[in-house]
N, C-alpha and C positions, 0 to 999 in steps of 0.2 A: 554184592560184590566185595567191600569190606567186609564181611563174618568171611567169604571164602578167604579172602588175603588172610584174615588176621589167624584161621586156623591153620592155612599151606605155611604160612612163617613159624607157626608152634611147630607142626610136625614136622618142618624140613627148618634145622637147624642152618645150613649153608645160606638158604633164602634170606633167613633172621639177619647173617650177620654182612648181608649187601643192604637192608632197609633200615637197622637201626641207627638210633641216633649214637653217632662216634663223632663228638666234636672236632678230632683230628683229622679227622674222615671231610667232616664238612667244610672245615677250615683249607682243606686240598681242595677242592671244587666238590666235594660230592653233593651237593645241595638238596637234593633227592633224599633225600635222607631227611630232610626236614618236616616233610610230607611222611616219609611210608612208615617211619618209626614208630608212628603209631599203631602199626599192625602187628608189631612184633610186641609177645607176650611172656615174660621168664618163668612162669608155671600155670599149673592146673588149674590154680583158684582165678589167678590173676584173668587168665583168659574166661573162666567162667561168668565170673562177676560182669566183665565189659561185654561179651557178646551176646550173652542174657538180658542185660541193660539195652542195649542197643538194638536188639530183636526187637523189642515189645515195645520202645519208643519210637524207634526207625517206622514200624508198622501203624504207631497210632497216629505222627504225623503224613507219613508217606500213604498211607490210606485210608484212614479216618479222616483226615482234616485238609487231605490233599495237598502240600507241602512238599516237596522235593527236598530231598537233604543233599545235591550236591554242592549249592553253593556252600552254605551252614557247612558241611564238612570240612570244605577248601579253607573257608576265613579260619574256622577254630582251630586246625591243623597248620597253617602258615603262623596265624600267631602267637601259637606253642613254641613251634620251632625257630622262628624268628629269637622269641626272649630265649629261649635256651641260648643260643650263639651269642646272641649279643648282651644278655644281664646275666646270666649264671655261667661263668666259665668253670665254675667248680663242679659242676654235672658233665660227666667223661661220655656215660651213657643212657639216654634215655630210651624206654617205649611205653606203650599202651594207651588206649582205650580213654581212659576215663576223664582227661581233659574233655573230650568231646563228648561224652556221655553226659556227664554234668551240663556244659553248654546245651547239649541239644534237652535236655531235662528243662533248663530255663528256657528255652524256644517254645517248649512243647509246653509250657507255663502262660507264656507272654501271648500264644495261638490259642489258649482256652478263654484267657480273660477277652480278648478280641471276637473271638468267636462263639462262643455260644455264653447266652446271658444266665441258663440254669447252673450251668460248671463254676461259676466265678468263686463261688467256695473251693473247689478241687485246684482251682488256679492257684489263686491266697495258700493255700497249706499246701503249694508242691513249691511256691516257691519261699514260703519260711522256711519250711525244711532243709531246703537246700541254703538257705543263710544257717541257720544253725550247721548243718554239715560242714561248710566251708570256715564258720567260726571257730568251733572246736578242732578240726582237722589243723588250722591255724598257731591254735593254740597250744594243742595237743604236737604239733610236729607231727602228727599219724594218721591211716586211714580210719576211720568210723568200723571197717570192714571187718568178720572177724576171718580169719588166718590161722588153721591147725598148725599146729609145729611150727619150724622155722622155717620163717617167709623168705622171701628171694626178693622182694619188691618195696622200695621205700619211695614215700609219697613225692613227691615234687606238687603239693599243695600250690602252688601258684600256677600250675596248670587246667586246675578247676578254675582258679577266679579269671585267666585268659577265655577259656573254652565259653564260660557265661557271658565276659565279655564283648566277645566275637559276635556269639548267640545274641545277642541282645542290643550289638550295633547291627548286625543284618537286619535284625528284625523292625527296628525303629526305619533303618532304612528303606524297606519294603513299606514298610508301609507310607512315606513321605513319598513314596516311589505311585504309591495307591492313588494317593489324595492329589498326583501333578507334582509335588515339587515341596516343599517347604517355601512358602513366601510371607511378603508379610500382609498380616490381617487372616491368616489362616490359622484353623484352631491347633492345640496342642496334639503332637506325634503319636501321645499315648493316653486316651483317654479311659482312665478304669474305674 
């Protein structure tokens, strides 16, 4: 359902500019916006990148590992949009993908080390990667990503560190959710 949104928002530009993020927009009530923004995508590459990512992750948690990604998307996407309105007033417009790509990458990290005790190496190096990604993108102010000619799309880097964030309170919380409850005299959240 998200690939078809996020390509009807590339091809029908009118749709784009009812779901993106337009702070002035939100700040009037459009609150919706803080949610769909992420469907909207400012070019070829940009869309390519996140719905390719999200294909092949969406698939290996939603039917390999049997995972639902609605909530995982709701948390990652509210807490995007949340910090945009409320810590970056300097971002006018926001869209895409790959806060929640990233997130759902360390989801789909934190469900291997959990789940099968062969992968636990594929775990360990999907989620260093994604700390180096996130460091250098940091550092760098830029995407990792490479972008023929001139790009349309600048990073909002602390949309990756929300999306893993989200990704990775769900997750601890799912599984406290598993075990009854977090109480006391019960073992640690995340044992790896």
């Amino acid at each position: 359902m998200m690939l078809c949104g996020a390509a009807a928002a590339y091809l029908f530009p009118q749709l784009a500019s009812l779901l993106i993020y337009d702070r002035e927009a939100v700040l009037r009530g459009e609150i919706w916006r803080l949610l769909t923004s992420h469907l909207v995508h400012f070019d070829l590459w940009h869309l390519g990148y996140n719905l390719s990512a999200l294909l092949v992750i969406g698939w290996l948690l939603e039917v390999r590992l049997g995972r639902p990604l609605g909530w995982l998307v709701l948390a990652m996407a509210l807490s995007i949009g949340l910090f945009l309105v409320l810590a970056k007033p300097a971002v006018d417009t926001y869209g895409g993908l790959s806060g929640l790509v990233v997130g759902a990458l360390v989801y789909l990290a934190l469900c291997i080390l959990q789940e099968a005790a062969d992968g636990r190496l594929w775990g360990w190096l999907l989620l260093g990667l994604l700390v180096l990604k996130l460091a250098w993108e940091s550092a760098a102010g830029d995407s990792v990503l490479f972008y023929p000619g001139t790009r349309s799309v600048q990073t909002v880097g602390e949309s990756h560190v929300l999306g893993s964030s989200a990704a990775g309170g769900l997750f601890l919380f799912q599984k406290a959710r598993q075990r009854g409850g977090a109480g006391a005299g019960r073992r640690p959240l995340l044992v790896l």
